[in-house]
C-alpha positions as CSV (number, residue, x, y, z in Angstrom):
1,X,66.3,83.7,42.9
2,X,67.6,80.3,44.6
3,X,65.6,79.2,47.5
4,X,66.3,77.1,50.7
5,X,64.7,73.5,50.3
6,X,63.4,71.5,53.0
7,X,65.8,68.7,52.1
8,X,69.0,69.2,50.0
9,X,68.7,68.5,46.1
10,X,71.1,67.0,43.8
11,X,73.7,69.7,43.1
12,X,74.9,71.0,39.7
13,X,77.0,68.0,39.6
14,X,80.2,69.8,37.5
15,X,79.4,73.3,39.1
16,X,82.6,74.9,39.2
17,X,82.6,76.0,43.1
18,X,85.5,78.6,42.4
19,X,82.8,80.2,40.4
20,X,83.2,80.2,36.1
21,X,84.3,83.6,34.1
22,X,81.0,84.5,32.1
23,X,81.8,87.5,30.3
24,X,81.1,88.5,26.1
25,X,82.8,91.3,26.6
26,X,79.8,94.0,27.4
27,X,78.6,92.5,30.5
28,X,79.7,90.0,32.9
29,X,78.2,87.5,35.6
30,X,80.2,87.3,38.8
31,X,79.1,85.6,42.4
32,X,77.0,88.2,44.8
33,X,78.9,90.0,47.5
34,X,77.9,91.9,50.7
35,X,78.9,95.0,48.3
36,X,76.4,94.6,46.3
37,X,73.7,94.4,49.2
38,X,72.9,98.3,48.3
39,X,72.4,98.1,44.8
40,X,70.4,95.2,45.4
41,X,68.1,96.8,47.5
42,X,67.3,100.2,45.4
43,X,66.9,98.4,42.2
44,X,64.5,96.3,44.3
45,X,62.4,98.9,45.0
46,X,61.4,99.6,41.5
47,X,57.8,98.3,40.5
48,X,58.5,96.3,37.9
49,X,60.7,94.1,39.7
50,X,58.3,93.6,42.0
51,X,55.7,93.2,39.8
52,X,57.1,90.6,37.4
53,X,58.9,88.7,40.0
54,X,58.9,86.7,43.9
55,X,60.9,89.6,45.4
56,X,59.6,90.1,48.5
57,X,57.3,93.7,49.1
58,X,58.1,96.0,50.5
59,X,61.9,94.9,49.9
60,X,64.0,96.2,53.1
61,X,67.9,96.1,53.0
62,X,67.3,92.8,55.2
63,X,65.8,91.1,52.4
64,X,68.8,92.1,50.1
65,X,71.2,90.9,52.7
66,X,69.8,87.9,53.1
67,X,69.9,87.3,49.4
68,X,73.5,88.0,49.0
69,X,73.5,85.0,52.3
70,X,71.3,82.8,50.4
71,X,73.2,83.0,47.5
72,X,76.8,82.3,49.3
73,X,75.3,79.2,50.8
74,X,73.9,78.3,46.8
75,X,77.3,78.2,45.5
76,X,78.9,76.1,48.5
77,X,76.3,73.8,48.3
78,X,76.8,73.7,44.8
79,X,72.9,73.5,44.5
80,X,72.1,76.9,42.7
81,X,74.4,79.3,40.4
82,X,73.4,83.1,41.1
83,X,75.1,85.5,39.7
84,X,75.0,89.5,39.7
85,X,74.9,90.8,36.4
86,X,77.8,93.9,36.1
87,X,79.3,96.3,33.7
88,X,82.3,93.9,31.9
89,X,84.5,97.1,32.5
90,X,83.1,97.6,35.8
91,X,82.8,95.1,37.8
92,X,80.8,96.9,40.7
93,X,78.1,98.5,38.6
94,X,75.1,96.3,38.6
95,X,73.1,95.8,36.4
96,X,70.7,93.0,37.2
97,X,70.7,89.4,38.2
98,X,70.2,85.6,36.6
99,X,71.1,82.2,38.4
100,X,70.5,78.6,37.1
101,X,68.9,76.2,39.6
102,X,69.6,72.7,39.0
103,X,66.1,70.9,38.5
104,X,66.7,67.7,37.7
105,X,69.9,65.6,36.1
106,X,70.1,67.1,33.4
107,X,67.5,70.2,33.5
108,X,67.9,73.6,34.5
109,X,65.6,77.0,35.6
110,X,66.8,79.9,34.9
111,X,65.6,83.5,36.5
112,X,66.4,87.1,36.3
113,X,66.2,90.8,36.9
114,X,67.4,93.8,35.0
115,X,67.9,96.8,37.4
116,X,65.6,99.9,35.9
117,X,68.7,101.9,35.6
118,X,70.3,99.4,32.9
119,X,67.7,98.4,30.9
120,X,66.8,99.2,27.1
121,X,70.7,98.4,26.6
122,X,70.6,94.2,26.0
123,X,71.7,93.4,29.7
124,X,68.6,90.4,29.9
125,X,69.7,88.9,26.8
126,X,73.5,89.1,26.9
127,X,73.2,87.4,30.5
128,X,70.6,85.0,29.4
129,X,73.4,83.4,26.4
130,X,75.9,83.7,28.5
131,X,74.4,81.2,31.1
132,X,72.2,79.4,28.4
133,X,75.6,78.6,27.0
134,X,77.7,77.5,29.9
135,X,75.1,75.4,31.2
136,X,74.2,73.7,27.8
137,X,78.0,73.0,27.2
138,X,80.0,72.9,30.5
139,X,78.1,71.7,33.0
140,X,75.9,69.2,30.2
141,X,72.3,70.3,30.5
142,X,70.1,69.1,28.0
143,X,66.6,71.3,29.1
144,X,66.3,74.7,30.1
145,X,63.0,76.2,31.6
146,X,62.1,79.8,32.3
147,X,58.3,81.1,33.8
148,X,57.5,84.4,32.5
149,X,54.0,85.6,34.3
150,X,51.4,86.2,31.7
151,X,51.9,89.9,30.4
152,X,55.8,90.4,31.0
153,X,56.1,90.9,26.7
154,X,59.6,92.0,27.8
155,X,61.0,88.8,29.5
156,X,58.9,86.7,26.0
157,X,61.3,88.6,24.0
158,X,64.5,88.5,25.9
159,X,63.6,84.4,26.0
160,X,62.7,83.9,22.5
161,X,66.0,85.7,21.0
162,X,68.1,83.4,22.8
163,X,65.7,80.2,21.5
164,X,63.5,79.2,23.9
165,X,60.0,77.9,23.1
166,X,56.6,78.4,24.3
167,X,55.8,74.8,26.2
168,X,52.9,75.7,27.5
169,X,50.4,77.7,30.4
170,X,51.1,76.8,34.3
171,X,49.7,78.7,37.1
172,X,52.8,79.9,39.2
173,X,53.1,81.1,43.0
174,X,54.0,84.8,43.4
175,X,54.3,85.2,47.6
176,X,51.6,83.0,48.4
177,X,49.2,84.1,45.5
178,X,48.7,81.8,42.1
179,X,49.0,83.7,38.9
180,X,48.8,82.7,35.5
181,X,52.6,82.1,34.0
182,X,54.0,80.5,30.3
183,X,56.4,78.1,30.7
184,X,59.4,78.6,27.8
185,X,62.3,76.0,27.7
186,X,65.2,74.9,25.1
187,X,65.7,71.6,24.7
188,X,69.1,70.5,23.1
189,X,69.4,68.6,20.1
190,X,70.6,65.3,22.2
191,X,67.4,65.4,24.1
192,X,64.9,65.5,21.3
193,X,66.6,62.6,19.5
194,X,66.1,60.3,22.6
195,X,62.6,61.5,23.3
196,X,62.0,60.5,19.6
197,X,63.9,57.1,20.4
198,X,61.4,56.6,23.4
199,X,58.2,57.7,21.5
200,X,59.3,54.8,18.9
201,X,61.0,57.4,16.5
202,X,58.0,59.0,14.9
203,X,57.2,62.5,15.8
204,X,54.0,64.5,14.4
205,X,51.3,61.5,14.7
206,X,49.8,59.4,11.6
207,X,50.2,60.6,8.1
């Protein structure tokens, strides 16, 4: 979920503000609406949100509308890409959410949510390619990180399938407390080759 910083960050630099049409033809990612503040809220109320992510709890319907706020001013500042997750034939279904927060130059964070009425039905993994992909080849990310708290086997899963990698243990905040997290990214084929170029191009140590 994109956050307010204390200062603004560098923004998504190609971000298309009129918001890009992510779609594989099951699901789709559109921009949050007030509509949606509803749907937001209910599917927020479900434990496993709130237990594998920062949502805040109890979640009230303020929380939700400030969310849908939040992620207006994300897109006009061009700093964070949130999207609702819907039904590609129905755009006012929900099903979940993801967003991209820009990181660094050329490195991205992803985060999501599948609502408990839509899971078991791919909606985690469809979303996740569709914004792995954009971001990798529109808007020219080179690393993309994920934090999946230690125990969430179903958020391992959804990020392995669409190639990220285990890079290692971080503790993680979850509303003010620290919990142990794994830290998955994908790193594109451009970014390994210069690492290897700055590491003197050997990889693997002595032989």
């Amino acid at each position: 979920m994109p956050t307010a910083p204390d200062e603004p960050p560098p923004d998504l630099g190609d971000l298309d503000r009129n918001h890009p049409a992510l779609t594989d033809g099951v699901v789709a990612l559109r921009p949050p609406t007030p509509d949606d503040v509803e749907a937001v809220f209910d599917a927020c109320q479900d434990p496993e949100i709130q237990r594998w992510t920062t949502v805040p709890v109890p979640y009230a319907r303020a929380d939700a509308v400030g969310y849908v706020d939040l992620c207006r001013w994300a897109w006009e500042e061009a700093v964070a890409a949130p999207f609702v997750v819907v039904d590609a034939t129905d755009p006012h279904q929900l099903l979940g959410t993801i967003d991209l927060r820009h990181t660094g130059p050329s490195v991205g964070e992803v985060g999501y949510w599948v609502a408990p009425w839509a899971r078991r039905r791919g909606v985690a993994g469809r979303a996740l390619t569709l914004v792995r992909d954009w971001a990798l080849h529109d808007l020219g990310k080179q690393v993309l990180t994920l934090q999946v708290y230690e125990g969430n086997e179903a958020s391992v899963r959804v990020a392995e399938a669409a190639g990220f990698h285990r890079a290692g243990e971080i503790v993680a905040d979850q509303r003010g407390v620290d919990r142990r997290a794994v830290l998955y990214s994908l790193v594109t084929e451009t970014e390994t080759e210069t690492e290897t170029e700055r590491s003197g191009g050997s990889t693997g140590g002595d032989r």
